[in-house]
mmCIF entry with sequence, helices, sheets and N, C-alpha, C, O atoms, coordinates in Angstrom:
data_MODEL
# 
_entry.id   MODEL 
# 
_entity.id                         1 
_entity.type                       polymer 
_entity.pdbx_number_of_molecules   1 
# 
_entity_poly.entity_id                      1 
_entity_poly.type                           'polypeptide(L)' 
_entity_poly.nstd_linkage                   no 
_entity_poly.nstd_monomer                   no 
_entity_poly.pdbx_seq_one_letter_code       
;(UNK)(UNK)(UNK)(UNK)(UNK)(UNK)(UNK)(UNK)(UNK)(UNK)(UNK)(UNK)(UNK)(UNK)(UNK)(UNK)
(UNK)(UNK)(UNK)(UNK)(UNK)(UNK)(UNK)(UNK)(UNK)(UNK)(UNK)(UNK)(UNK)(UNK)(UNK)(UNK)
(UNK)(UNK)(UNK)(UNK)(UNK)(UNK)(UNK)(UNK)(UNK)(UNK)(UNK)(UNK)(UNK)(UNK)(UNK)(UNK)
(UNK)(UNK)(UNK)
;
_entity_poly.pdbx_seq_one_letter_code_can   XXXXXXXXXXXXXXXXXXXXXXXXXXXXXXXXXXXXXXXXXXXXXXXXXXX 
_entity_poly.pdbx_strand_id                 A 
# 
loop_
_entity_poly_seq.entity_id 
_entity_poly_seq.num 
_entity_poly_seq.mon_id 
_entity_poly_seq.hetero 
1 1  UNK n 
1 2  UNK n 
1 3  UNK n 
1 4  UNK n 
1 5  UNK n 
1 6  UNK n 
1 7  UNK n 
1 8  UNK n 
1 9  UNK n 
1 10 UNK n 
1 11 UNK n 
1 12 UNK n 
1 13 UNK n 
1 14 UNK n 
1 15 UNK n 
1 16 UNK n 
1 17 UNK n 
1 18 UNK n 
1 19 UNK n 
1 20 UNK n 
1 21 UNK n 
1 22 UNK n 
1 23 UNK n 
1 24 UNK n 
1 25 UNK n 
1 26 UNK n 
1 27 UNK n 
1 28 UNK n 
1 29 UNK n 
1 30 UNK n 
1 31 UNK n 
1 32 UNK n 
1 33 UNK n 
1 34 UNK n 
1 35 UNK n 
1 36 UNK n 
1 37 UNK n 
1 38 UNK n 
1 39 UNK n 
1 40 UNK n 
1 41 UNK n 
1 42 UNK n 
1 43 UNK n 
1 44 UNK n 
1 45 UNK n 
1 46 UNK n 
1 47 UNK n 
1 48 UNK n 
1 49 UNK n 
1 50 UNK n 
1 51 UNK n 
# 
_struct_asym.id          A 
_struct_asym.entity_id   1 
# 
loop_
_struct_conf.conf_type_id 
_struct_conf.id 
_struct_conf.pdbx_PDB_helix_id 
_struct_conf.beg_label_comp_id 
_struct_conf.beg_label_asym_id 
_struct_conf.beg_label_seq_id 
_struct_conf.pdbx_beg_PDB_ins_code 
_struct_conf.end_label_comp_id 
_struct_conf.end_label_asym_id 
_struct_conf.end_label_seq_id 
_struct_conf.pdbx_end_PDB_ins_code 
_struct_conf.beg_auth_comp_id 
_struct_conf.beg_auth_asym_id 
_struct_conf.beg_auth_seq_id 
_struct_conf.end_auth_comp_id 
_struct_conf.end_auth_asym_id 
_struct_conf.end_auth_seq_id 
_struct_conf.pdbx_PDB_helix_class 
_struct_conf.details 
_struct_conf.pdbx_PDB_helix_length 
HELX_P HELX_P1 AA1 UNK A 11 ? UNK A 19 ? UNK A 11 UNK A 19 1 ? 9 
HELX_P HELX_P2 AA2 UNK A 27 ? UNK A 33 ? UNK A 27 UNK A 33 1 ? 7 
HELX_P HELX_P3 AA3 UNK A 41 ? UNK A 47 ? UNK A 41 UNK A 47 1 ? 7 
# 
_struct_conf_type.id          HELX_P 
_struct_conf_type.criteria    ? 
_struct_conf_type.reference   ? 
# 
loop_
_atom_site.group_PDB 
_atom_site.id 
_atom_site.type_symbol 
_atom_site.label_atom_id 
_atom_site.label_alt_id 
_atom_site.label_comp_id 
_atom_site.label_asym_id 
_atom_site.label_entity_id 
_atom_site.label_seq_id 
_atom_site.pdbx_PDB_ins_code 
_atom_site.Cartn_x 
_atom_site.Cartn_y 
_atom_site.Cartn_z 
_atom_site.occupancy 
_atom_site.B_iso_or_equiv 
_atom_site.pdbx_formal_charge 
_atom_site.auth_seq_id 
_atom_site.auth_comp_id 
_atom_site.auth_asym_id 
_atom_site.auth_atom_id 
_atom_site.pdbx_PDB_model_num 
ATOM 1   N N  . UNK A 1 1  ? 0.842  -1.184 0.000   1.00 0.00 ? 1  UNK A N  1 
ATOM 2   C CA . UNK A 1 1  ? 0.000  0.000  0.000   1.00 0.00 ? 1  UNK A CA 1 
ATOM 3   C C  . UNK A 1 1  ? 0.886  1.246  0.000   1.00 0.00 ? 1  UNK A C  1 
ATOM 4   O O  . UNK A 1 1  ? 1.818  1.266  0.804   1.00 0.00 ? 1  UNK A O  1 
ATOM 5   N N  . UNK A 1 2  ? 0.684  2.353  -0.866  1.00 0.00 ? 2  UNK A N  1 
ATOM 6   C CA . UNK A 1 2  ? 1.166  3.306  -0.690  1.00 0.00 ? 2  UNK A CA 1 
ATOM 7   C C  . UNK A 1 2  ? 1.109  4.400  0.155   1.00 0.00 ? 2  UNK A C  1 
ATOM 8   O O  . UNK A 1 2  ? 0.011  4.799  0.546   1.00 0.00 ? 2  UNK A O  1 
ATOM 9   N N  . UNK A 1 3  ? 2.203  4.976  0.515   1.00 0.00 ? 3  UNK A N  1 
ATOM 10  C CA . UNK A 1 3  ? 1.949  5.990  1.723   1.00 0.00 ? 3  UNK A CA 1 
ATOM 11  C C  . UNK A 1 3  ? 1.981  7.422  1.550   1.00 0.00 ? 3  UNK A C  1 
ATOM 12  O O  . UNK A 1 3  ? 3.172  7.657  1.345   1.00 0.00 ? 3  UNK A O  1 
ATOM 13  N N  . UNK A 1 4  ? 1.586  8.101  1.530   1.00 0.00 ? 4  UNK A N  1 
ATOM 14  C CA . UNK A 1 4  ? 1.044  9.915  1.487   1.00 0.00 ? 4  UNK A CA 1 
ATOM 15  C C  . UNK A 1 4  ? 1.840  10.478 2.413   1.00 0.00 ? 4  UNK A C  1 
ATOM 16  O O  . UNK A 1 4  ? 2.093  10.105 3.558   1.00 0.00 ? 4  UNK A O  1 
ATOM 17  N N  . UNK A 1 5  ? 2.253  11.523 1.734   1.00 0.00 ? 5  UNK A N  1 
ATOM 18  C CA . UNK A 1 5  ? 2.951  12.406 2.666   1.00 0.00 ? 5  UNK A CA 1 
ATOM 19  C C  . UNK A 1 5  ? 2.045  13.471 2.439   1.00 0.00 ? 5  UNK A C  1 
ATOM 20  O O  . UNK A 1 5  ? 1.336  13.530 1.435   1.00 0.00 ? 5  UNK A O  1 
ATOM 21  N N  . UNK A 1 6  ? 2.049  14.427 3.465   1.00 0.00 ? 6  UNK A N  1 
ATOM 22  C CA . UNK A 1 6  ? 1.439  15.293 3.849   1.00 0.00 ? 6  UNK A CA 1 
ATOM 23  C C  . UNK A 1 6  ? 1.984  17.250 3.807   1.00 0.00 ? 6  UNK A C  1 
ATOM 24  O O  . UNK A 1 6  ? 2.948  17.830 4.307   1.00 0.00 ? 6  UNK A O  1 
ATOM 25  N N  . UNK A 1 7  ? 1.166  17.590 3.216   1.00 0.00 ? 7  UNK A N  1 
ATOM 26  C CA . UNK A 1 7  ? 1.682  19.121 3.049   1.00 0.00 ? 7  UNK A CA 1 
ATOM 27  C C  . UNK A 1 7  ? 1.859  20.174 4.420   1.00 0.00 ? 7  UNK A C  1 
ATOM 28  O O  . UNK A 1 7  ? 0.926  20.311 5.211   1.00 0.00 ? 7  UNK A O  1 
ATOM 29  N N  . UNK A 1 8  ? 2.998  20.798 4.569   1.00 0.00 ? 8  UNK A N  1 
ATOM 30  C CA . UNK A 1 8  ? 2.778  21.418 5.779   1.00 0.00 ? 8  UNK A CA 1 
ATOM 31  C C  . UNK A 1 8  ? 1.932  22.724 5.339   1.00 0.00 ? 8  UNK A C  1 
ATOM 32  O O  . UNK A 1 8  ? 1.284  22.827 4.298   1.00 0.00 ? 8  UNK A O  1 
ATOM 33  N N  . UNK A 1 9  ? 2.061  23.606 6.255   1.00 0.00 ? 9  UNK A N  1 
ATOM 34  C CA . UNK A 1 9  ? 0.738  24.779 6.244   1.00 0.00 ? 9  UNK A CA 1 
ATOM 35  C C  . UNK A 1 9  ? 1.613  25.363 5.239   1.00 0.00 ? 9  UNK A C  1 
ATOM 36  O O  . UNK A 1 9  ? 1.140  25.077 4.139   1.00 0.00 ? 9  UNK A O  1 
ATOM 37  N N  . UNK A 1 10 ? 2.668  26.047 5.119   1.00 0.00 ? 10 UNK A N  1 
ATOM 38  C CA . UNK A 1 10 ? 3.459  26.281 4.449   1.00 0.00 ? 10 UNK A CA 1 
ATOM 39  C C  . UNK A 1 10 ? 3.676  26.045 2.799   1.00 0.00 ? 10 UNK A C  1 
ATOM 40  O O  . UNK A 1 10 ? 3.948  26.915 1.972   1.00 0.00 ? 10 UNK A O  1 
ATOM 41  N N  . UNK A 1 11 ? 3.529  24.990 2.629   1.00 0.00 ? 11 UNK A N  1 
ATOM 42  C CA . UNK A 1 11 ? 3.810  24.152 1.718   1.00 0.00 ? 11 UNK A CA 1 
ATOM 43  C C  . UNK A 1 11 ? 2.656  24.060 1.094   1.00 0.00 ? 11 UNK A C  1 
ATOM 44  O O  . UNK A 1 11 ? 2.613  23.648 -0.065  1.00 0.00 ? 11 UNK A O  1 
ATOM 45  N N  . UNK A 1 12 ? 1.551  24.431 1.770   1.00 0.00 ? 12 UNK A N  1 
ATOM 46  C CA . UNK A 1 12 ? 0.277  24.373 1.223   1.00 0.00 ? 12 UNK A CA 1 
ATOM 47  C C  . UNK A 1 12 ? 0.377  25.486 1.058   1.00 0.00 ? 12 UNK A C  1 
ATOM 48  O O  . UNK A 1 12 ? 1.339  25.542 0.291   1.00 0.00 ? 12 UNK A O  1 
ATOM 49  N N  . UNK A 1 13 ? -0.063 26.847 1.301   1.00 0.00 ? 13 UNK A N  1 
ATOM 50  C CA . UNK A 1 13 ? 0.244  28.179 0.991   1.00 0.00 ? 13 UNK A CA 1 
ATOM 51  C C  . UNK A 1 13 ? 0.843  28.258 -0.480  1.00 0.00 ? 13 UNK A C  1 
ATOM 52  O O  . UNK A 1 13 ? 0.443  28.748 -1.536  1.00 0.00 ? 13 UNK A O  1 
ATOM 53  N N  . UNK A 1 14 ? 2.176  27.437 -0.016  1.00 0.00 ? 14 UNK A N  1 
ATOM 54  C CA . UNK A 1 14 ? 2.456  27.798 -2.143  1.00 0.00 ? 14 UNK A CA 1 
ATOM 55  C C  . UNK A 1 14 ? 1.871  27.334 -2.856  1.00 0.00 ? 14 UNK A C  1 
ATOM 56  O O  . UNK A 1 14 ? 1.659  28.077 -3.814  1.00 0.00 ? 14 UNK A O  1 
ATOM 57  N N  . UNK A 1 15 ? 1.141  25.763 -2.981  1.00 0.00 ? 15 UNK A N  1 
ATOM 58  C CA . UNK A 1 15 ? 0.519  25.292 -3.732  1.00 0.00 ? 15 UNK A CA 1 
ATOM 59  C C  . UNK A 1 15 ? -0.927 26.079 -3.781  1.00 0.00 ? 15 UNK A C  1 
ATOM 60  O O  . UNK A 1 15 ? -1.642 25.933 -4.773  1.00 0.00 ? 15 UNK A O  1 
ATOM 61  N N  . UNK A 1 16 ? -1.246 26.726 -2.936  1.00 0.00 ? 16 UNK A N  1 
ATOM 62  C CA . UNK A 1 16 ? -2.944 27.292 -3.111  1.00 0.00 ? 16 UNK A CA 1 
ATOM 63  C C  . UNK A 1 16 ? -2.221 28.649 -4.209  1.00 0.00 ? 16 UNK A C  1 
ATOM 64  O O  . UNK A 1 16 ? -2.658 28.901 -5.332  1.00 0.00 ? 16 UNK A O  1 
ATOM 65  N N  . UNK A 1 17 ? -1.171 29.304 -3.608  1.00 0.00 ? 17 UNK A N  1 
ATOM 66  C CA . UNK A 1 17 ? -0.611 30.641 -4.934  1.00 0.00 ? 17 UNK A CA 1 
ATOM 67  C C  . UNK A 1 17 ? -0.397 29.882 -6.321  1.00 0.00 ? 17 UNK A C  1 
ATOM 68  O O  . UNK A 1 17 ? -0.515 30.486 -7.387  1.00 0.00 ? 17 UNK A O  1 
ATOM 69  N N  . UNK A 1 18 ? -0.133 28.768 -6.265  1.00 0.00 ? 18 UNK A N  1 
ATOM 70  C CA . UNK A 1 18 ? 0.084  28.383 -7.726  1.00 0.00 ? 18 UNK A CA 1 
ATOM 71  C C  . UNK A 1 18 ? -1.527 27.418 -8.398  1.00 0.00 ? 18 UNK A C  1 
ATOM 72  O O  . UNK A 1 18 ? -1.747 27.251 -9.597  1.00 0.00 ? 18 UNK A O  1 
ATOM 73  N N  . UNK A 1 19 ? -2.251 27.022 -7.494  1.00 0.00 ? 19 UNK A N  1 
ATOM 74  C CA . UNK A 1 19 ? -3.072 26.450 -8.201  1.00 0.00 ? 19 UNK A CA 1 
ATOM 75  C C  . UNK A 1 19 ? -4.522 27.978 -8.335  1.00 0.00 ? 19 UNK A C  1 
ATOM 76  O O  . UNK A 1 19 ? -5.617 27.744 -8.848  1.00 0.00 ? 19 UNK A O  1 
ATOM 77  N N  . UNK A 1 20 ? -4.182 29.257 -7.819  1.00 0.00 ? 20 UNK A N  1 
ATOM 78  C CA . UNK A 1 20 ? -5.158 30.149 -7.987  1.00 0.00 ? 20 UNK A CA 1 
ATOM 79  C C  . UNK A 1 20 ? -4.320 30.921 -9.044  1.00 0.00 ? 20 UNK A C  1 
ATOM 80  O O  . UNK A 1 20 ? -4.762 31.920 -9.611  1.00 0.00 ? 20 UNK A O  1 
ATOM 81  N N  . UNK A 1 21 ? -3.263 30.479 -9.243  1.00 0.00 ? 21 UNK A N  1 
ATOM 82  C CA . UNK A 1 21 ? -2.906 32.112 -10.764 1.00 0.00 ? 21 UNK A CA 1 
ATOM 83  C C  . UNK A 1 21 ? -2.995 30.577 -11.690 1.00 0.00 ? 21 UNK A C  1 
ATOM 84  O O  . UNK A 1 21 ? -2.580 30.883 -12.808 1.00 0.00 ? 21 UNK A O  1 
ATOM 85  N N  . UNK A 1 22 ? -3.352 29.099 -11.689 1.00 0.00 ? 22 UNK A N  1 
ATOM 86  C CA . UNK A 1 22 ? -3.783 28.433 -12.749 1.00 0.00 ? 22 UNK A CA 1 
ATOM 87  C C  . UNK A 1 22 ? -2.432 28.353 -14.137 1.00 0.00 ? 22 UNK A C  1 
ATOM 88  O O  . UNK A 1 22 ? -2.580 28.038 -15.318 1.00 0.00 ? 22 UNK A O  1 
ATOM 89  N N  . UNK A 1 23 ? -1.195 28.767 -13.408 1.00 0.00 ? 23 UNK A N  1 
ATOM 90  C CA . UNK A 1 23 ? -0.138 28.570 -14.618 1.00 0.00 ? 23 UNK A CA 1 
ATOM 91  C C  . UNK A 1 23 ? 1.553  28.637 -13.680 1.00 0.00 ? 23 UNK A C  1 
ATOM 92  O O  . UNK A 1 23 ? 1.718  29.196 -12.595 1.00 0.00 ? 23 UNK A O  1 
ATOM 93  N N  . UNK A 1 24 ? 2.270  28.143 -14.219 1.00 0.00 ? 24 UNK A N  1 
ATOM 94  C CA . UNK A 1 24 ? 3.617  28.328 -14.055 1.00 0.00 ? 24 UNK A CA 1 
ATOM 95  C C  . UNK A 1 24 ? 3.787  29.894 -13.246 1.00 0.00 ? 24 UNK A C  1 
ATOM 96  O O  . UNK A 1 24 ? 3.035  30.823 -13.541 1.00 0.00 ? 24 UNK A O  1 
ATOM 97  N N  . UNK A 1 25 ? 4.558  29.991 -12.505 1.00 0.00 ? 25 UNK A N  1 
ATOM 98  C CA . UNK A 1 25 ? 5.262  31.232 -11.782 1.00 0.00 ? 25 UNK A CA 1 
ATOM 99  C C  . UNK A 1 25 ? 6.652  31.469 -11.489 1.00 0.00 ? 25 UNK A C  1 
ATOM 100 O O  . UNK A 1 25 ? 7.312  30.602 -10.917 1.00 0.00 ? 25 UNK A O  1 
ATOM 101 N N  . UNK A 1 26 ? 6.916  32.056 -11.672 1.00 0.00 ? 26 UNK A N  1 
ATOM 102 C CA . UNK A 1 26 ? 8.341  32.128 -11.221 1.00 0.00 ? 26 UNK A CA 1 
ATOM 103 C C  . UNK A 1 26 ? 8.581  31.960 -9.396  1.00 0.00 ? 26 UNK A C  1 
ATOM 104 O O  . UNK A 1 26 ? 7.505  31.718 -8.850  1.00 0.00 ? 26 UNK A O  1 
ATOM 105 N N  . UNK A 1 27 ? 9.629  32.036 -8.528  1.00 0.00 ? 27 UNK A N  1 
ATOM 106 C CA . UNK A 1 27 ? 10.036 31.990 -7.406  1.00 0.00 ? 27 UNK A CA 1 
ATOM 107 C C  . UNK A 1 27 ? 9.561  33.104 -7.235  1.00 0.00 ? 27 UNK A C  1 
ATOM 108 O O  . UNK A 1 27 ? 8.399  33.074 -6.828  1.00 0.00 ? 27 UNK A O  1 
ATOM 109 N N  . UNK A 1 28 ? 10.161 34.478 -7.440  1.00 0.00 ? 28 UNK A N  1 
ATOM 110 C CA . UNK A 1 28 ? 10.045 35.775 -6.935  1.00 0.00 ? 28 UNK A CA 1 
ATOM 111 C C  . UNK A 1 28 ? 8.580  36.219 -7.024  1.00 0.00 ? 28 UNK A C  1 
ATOM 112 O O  . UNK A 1 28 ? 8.211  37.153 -6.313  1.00 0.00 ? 28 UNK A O  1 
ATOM 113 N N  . UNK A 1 29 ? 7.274  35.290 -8.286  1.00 0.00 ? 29 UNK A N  1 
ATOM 114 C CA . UNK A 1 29 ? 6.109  35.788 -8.136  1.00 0.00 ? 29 UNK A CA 1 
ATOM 115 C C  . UNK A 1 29 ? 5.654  35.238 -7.064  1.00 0.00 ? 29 UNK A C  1 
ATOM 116 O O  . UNK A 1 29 ? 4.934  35.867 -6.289  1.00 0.00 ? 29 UNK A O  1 
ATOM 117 N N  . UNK A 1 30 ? 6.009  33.970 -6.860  1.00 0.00 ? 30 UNK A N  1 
ATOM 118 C CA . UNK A 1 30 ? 5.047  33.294 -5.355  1.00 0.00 ? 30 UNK A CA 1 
ATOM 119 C C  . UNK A 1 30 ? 5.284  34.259 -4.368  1.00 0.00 ? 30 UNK A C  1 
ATOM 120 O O  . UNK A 1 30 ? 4.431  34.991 -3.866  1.00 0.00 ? 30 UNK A O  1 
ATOM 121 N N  . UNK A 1 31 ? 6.784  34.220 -4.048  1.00 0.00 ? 31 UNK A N  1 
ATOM 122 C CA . UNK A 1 31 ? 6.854  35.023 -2.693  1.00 0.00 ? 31 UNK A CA 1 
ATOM 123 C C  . UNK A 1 31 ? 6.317  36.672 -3.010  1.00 0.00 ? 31 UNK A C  1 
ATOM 124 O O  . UNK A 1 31 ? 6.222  37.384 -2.010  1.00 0.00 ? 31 UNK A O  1 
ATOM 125 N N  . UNK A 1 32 ? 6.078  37.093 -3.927  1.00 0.00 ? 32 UNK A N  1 
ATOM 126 C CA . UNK A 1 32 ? 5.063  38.221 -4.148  1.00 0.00 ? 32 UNK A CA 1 
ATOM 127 C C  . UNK A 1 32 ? 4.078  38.086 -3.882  1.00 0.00 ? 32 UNK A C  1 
ATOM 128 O O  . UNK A 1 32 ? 3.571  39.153 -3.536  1.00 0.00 ? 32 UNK A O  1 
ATOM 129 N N  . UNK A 1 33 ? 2.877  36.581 -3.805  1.00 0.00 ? 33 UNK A N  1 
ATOM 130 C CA . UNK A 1 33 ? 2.067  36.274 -3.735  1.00 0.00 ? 33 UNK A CA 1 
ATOM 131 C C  . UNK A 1 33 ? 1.440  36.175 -2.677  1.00 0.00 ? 33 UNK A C  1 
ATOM 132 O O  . UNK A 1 33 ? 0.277  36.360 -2.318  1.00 0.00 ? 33 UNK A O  1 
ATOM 133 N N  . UNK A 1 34 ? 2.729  35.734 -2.049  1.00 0.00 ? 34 UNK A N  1 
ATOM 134 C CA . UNK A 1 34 ? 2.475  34.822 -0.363  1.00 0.00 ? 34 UNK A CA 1 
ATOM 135 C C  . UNK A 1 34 ? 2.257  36.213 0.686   1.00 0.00 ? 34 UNK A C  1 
ATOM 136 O O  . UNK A 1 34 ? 2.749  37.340 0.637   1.00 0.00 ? 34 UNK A O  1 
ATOM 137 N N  . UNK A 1 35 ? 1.499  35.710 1.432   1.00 0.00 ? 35 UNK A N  1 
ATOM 138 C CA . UNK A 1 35 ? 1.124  36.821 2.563   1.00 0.00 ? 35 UNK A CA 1 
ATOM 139 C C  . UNK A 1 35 ? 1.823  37.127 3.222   1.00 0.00 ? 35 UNK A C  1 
ATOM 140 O O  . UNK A 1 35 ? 2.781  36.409 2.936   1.00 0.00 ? 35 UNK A O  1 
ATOM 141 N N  . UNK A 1 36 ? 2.244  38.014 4.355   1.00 0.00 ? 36 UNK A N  1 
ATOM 142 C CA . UNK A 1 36 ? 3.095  38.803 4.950   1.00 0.00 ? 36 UNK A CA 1 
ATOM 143 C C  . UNK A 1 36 ? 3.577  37.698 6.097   1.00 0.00 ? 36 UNK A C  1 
ATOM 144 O O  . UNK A 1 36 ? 2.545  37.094 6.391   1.00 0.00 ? 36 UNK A O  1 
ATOM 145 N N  . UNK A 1 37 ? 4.844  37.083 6.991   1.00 0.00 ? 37 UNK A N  1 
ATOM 146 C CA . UNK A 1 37 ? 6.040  37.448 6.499   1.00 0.00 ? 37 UNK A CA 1 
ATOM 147 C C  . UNK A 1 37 ? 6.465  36.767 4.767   1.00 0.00 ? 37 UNK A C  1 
ATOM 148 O O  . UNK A 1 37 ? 6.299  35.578 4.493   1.00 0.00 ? 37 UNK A O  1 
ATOM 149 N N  . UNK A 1 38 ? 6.888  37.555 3.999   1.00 0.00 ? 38 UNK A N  1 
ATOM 150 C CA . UNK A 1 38 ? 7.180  36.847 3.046   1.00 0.00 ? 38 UNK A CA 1 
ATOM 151 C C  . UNK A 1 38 ? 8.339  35.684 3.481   1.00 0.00 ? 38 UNK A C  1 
ATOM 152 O O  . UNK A 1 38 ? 8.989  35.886 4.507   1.00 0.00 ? 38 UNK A O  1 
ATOM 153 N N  . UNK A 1 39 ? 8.540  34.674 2.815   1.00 0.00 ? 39 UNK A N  1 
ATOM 154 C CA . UNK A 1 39 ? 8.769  33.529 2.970   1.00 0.00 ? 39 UNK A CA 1 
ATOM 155 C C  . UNK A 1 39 ? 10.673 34.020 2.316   1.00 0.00 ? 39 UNK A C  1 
ATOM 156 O O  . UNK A 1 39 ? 10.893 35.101 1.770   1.00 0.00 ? 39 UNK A O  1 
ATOM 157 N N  . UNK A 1 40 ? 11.801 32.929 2.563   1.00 0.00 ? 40 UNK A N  1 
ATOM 158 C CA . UNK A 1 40 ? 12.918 33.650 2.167   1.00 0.00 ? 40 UNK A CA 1 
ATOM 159 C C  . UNK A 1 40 ? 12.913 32.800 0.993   1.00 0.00 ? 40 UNK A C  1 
ATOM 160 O O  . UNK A 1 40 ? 12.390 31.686 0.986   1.00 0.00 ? 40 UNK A O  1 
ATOM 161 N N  . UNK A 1 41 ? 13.716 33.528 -0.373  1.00 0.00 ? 41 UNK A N  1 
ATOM 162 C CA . UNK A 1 41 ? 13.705 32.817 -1.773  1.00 0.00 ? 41 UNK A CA 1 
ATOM 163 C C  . UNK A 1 41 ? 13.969 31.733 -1.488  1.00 0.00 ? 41 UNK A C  1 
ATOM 164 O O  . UNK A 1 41 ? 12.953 31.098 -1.773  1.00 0.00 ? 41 UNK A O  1 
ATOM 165 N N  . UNK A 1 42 ? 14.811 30.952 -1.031  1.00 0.00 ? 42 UNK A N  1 
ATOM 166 C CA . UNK A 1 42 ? 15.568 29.754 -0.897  1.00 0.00 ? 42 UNK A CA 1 
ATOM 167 C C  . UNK A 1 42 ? 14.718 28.756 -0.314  1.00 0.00 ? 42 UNK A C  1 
ATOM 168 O O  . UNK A 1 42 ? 14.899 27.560 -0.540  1.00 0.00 ? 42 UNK A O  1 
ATOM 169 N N  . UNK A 1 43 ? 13.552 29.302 0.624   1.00 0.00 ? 43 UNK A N  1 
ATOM 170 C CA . UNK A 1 43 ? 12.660 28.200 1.079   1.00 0.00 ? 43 UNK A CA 1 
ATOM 171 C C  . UNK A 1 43 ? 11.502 27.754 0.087   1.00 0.00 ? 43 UNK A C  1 
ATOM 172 O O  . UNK A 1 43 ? 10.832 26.722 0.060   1.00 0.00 ? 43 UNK A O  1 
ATOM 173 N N  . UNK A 1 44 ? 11.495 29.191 -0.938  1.00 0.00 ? 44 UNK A N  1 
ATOM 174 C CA . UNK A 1 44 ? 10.550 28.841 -2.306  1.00 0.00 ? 44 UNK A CA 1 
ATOM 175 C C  . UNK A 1 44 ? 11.310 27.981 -3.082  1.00 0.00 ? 44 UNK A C  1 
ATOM 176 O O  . UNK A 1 44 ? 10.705 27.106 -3.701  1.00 0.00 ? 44 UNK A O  1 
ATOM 177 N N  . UNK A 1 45 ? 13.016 28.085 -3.211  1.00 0.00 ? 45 UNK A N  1 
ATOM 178 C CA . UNK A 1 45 ? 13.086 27.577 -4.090  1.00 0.00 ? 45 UNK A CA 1 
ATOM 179 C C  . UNK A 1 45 ? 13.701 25.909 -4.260  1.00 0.00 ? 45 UNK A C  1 
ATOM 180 O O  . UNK A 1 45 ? 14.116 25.177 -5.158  1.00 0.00 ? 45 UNK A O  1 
ATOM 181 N N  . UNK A 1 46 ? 13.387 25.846 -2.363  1.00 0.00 ? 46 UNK A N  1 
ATOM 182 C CA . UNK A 1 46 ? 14.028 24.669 -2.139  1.00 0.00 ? 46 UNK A CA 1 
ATOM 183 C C  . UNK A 1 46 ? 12.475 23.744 -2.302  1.00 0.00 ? 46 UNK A C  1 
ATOM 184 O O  . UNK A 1 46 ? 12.442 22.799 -3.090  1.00 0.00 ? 46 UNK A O  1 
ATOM 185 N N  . UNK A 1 47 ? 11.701 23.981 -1.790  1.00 0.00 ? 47 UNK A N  1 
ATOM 186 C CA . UNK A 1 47 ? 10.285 23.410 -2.197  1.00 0.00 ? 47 UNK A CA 1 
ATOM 187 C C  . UNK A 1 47 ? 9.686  23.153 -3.486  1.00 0.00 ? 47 UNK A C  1 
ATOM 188 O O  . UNK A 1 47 ? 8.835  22.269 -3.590  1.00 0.00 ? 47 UNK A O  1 
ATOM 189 N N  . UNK A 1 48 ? 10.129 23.993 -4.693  1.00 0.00 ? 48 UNK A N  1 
ATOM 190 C CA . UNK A 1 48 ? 9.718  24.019 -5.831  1.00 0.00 ? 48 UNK A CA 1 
ATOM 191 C C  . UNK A 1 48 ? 10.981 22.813 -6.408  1.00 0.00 ? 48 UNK A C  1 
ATOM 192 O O  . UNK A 1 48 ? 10.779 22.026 -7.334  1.00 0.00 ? 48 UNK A O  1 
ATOM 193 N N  . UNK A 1 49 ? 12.163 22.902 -5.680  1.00 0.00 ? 49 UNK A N  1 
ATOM 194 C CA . UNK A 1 49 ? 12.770 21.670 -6.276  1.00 0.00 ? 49 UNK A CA 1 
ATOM 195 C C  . UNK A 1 49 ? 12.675 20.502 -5.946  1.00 0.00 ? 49 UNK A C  1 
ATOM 196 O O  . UNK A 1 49 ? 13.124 19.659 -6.723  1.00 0.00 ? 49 UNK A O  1 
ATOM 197 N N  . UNK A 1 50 ? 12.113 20.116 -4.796  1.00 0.00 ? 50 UNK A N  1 
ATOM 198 C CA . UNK A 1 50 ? 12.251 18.936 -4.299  1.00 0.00 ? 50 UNK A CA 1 
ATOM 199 C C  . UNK A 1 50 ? 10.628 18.655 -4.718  1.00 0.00 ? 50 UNK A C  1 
ATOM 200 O O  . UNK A 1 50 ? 10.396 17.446 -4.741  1.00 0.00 ? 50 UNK A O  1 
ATOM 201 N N  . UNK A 1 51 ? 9.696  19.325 -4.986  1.00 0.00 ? 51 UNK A N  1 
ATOM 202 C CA . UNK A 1 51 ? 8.015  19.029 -5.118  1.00 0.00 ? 51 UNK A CA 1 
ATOM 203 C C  . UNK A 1 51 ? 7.819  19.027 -6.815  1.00 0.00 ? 51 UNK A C  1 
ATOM 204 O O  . UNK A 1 51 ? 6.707  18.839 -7.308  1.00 0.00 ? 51 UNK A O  1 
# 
């Protein structure tokens, strides 16, 4: 049986910015996106590589 991993709150946050602009984004648009504290590039862009 396969096992699910689970999104943190975080991690969900980017995926809700990318599944509401409905297309590709760059790093610097998410964290434009993301609500106040903005998030640091490297945690966008370590998530967008490993997801």
């Amino acid at each position: 049986m396969k096992e699910f991993n689970t999104l943190t709150h975080g991690e969900m946050q980017i995926m809700n910015i990318l599944w509401d602009k409905g297309c590709g984004m760059t790093t610097h648009e998410i964290i434009d996106a993301y609500p106040e504290p903005h998030p640091a590039y490297s945690t966008i862009a370590t998530f967008m590589k490993n997801h």
